[in-house]
C-alpha positions as CSV (number, residue, x, y, z in Angstrom):
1,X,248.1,36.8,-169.2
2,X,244.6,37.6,-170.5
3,X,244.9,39.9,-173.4
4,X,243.3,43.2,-172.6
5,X,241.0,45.3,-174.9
6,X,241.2,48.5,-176.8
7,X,239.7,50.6,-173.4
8,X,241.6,48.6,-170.7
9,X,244.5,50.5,-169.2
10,X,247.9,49.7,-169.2
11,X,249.3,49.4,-165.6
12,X,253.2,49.4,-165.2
13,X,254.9,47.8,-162.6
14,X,257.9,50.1,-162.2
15,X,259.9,48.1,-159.5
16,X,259.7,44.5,-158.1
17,X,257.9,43.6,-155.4
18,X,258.9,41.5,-152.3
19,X,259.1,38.1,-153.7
20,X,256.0,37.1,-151.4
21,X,253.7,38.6,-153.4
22,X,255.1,36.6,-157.0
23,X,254.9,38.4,-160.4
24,X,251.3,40.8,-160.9
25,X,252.2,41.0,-164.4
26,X,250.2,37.2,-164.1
27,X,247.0,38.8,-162.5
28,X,244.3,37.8,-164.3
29,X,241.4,40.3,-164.0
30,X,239.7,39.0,-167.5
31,X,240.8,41.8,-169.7
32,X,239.9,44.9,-167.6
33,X,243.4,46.1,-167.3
34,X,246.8,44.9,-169.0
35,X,249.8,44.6,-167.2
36,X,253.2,44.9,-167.2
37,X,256.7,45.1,-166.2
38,X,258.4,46.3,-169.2
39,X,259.3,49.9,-168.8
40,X,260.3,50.1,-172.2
41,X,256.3,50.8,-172.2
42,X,256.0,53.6,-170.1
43,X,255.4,56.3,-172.5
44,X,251.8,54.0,-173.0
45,X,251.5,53.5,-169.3
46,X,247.5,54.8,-167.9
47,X,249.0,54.0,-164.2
48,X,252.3,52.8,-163.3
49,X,252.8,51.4,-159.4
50,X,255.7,51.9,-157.4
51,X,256.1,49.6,-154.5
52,X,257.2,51.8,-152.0
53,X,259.5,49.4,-149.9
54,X,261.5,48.4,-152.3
55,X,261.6,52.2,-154.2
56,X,264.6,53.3,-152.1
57,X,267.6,54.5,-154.1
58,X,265.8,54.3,-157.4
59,X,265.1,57.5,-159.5
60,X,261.3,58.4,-160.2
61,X,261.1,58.5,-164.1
62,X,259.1,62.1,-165.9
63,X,255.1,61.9,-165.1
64,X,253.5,62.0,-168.8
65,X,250.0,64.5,-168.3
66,X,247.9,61.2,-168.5
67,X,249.9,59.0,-166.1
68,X,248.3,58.6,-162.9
69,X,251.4,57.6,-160.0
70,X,250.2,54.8,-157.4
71,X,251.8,54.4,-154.4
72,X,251.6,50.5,-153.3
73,X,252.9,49.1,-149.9
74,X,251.7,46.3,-146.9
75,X,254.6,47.7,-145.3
76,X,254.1,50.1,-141.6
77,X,255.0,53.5,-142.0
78,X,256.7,53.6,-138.9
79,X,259.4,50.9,-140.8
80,X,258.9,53.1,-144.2
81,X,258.3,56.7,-143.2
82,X,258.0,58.0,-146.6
83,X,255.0,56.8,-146.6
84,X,253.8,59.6,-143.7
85,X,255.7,62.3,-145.3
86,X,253.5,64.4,-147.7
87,X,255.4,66.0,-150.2
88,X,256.6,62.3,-150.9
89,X,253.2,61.0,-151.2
90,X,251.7,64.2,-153.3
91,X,253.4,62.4,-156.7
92,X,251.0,59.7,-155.9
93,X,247.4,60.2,-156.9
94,X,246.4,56.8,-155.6
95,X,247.4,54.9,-152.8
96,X,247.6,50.7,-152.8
97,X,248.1,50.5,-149.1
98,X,246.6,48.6,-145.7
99,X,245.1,51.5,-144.8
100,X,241.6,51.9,-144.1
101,X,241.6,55.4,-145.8
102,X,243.5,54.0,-149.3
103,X,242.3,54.9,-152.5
104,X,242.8,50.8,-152.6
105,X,242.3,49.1,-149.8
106,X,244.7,46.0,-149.2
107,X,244.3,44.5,-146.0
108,X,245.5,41.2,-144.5
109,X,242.5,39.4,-144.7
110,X,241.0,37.8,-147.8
111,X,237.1,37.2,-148.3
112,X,237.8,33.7,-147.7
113,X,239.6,34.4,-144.8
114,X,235.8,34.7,-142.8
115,X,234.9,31.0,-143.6
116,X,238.3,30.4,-142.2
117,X,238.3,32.0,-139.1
118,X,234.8,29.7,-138.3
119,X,236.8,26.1,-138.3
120,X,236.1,24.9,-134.7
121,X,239.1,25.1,-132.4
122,X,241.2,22.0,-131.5
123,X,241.8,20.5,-128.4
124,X,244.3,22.0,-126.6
125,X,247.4,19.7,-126.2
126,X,250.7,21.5,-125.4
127,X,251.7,21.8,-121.7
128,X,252.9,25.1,-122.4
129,X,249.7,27.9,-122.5
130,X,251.3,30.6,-125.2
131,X,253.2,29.9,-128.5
132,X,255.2,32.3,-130.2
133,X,256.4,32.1,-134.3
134,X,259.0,34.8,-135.1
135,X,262.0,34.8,-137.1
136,X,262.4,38.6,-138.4
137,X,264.8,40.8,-136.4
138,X,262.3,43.8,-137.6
139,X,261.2,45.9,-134.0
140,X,260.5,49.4,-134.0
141,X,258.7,49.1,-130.8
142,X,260.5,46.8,-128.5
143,X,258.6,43.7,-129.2
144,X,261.9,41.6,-128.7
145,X,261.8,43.1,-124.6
146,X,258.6,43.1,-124.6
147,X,258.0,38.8,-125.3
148,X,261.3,38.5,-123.0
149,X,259.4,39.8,-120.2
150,X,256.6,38.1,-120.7
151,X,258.8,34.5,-120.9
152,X,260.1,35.1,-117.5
153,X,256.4,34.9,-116.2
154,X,254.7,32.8,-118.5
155,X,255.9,29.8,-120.1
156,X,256.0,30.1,-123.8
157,X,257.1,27.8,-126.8
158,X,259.4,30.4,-129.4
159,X,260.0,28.4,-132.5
160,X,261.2,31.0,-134.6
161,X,265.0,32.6,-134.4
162,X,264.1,35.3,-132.1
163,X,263.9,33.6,-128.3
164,X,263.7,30.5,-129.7
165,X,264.0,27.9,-127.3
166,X,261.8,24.8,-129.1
167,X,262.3,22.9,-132.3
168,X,258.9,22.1,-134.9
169,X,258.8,18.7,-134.9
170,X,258.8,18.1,-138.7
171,X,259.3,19.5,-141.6
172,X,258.4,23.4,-141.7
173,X,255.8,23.9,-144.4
174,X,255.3,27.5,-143.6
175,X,251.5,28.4,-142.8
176,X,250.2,25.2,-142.6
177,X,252.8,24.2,-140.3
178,X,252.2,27.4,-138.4
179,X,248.4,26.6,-138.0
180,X,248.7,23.2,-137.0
181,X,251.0,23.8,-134.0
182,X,249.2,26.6,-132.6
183,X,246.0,24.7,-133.0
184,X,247.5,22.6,-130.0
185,X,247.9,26.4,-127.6
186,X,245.7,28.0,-125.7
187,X,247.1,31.0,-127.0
188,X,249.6,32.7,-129.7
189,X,251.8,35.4,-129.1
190,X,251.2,38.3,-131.8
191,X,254.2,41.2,-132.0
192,X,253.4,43.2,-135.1
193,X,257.2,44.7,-135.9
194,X,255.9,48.4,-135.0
195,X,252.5,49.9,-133.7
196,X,250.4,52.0,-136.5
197,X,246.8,52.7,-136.9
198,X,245.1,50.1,-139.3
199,X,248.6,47.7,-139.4
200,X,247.2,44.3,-138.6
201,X,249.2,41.6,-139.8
202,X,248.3,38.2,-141.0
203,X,249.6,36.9,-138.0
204,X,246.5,38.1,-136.4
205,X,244.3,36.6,-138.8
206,X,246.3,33.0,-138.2
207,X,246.1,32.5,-134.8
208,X,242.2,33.6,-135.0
209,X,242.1,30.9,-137.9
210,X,244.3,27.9,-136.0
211,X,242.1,27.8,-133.2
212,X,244.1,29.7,-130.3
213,X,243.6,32.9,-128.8
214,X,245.4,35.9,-129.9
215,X,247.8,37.8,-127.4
216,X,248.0,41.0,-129.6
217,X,250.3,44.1,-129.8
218,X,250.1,46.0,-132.2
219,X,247.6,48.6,-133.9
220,X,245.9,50.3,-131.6
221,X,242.5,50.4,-133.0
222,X,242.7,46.2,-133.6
223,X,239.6,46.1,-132.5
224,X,238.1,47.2,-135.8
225,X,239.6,44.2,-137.5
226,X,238.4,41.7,-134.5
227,X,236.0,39.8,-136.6
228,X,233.9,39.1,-132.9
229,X,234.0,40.6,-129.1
230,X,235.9,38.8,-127.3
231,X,238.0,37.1,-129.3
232,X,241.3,37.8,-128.8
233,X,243.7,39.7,-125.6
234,X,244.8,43.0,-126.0
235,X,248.1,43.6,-124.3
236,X,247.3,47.4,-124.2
237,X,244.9,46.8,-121.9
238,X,247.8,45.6,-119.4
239,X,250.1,47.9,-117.4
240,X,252.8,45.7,-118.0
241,X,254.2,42.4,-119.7
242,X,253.8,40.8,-115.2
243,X,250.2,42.4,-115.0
244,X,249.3,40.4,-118.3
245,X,251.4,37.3,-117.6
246,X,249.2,37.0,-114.2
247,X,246.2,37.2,-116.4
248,X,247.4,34.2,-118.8
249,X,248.1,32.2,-115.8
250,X,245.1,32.5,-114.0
251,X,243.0,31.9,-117.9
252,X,245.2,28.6,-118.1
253,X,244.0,27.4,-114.9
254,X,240.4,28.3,-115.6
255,X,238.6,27.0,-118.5
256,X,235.2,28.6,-118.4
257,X,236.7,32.1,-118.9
258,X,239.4,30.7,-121.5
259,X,236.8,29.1,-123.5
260,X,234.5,32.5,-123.4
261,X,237.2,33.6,-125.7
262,X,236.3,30.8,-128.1
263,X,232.5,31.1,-127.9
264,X,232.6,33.4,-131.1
265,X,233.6,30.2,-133.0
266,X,229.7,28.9,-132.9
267,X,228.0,32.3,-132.5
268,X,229.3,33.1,-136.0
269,X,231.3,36.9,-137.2
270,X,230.2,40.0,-136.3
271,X,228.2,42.2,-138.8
272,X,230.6,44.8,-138.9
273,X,233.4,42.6,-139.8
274,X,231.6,40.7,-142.4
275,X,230.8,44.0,-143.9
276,X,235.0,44.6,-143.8
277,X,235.2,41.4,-145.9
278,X,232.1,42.3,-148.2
279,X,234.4,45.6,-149.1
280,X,237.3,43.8,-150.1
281,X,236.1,41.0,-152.2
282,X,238.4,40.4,-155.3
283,X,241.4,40.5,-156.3
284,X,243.0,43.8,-155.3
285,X,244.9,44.5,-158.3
286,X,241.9,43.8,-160.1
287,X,240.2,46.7,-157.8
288,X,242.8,48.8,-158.9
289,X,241.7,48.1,-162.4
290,X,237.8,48.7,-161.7
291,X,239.2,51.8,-159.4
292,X,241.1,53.1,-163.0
293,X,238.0,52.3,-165.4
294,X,235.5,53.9,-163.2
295,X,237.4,57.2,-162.5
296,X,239.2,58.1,-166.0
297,X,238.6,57.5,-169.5
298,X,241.5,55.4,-171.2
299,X,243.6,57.5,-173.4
300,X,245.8,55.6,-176.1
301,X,248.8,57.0,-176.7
């Protein structure tokens, strides 16, 4: 860990993370904050972050004068509704979250993610027209029924747990395994685990990336994160899982109006989602830090 300086400030990790996002004590942001995990610190603490998700059952600690509280989840608040409730989130002057109107703004997508999303799509392989990855049993909005219904009219390849009825075949290297398969679909089936405003999953951001077209559910102002028009199918714009299975039937059997939902590929991202990127370059913990310079003095205590 880089050794901070006299006027960085100390940020203290209350409680651990999910172990997907590995140890932030190991962010390097080249001295402009220090951090740690050590609460026998706290009393020297400028910010200490409490990951929301995993908070539950564990006792806030006394808020020194000089301590500013951040609240940090990638979770929905539909799955974690403190997050909604205000008197909860009023001991938090800064918010770490993926929405749009966080003091830190952590979203799915990484700058790096745009050169990504531009590989050309691969030729399209599998017999079957939709793909579907999903192992967690997580569904506050009926996603399970919902990609059920759509099976019966559609076929559909389900490697994960839920519906699964088709085996990878080779070893499961996570992501890259993920992209490569769905390269070879028309499209991917994308269920986020509950439907909130600004919640868009990587899962989104994947399929865009692999080469297939997105069958989204989800947030229901997605198409402020579509990095072009016309790249991906909303299911809210269906009546019903029959009324869009008819409509990836009769795409599968047409290719001109499938591949207009590739064309973005060539014609390059739209401006307003390059300026999306452009807001979140860097590390976000280390935009926390710049967030913490810029808007207090450091007090040593």
């Amino acid at each position: 860990m880089t050794t901070a300086t006299a006027t960085a400030p100390l940020v203290l990790f209350y409680n651990r993370a999910f172990f997907g996002f590995g140890d932030p004590t190991k962010v390097d942001c080249g001295g402009r904050c220090e951090f740690t995990s050590d609460r026998r610190r706290i009393a020297q603490a400028n910010a200490i972050v409490f990951h929301i998700p995993t908070l539950r059952g564990i006792p806030l600690p006394p808020k020194r004068p000089w301590q500013r509280w951040v609240a940090w989840s990638l979770e929905s608040a539909v799955n974690y509704p403190e997050l909604a409730d205000p008197p909860f989130m009023r001991q938090f002057e800064i918010t770490m979250t993926y929405r749009r109107d966080a003091t830190v703004w952590w979203p799915y997508f990484e700058p790096d993610t745009a050169a990504a999303l531009l590989r050309p799509p691969c030729p399209k392989t599998e017999s079957s027209p939709l793909v579907y990855f999903r192992s967690s049993t997580v569904d506050r909005c009926g996603r399970t029924a919902y990609a059920a219904a759509l099976m019966r009219r559609v076929k559909v390849d389900s490697y994960g747990r839920v519906l699964h009825n088709r085996d990878l075949p080779a070893l499961d290297n996570g992501r890259e395994t993920l992209l490569t398969v769905s390269a070879r679909y028309k499209f991917t089936l994308v269920l986020e685990n509950s439907l909130a405003e600004d919640y868009v999953s990587e899962k989104f951001f994947s399929a865009l990336t692999s080469g297939s077209v997105p069958v989204y559910r989800g947030a229901p102002n997605i198409g402020d994160f579509a990095p072009a028009v016309r790249c991906f199918i909303n299911a809210a714009d269906f009546a019903a899982p029959a009324e869009l299975a008819a409509y990836l039937n009769w795409l599968n059997e047409h290719d001109d109006p499938y591949r207009d939902y590739l064309g973005w590929k060539y014609t390059g991202l739209s401006p307003r989602f390059q300026t999306l990127v452009d807001s979140v370059r860097g590390e976000p913990l280390c935009r926390l830090c710049d967030y913490l310079r810029r808007t207090e003095p450091v007090n040593n205590h």
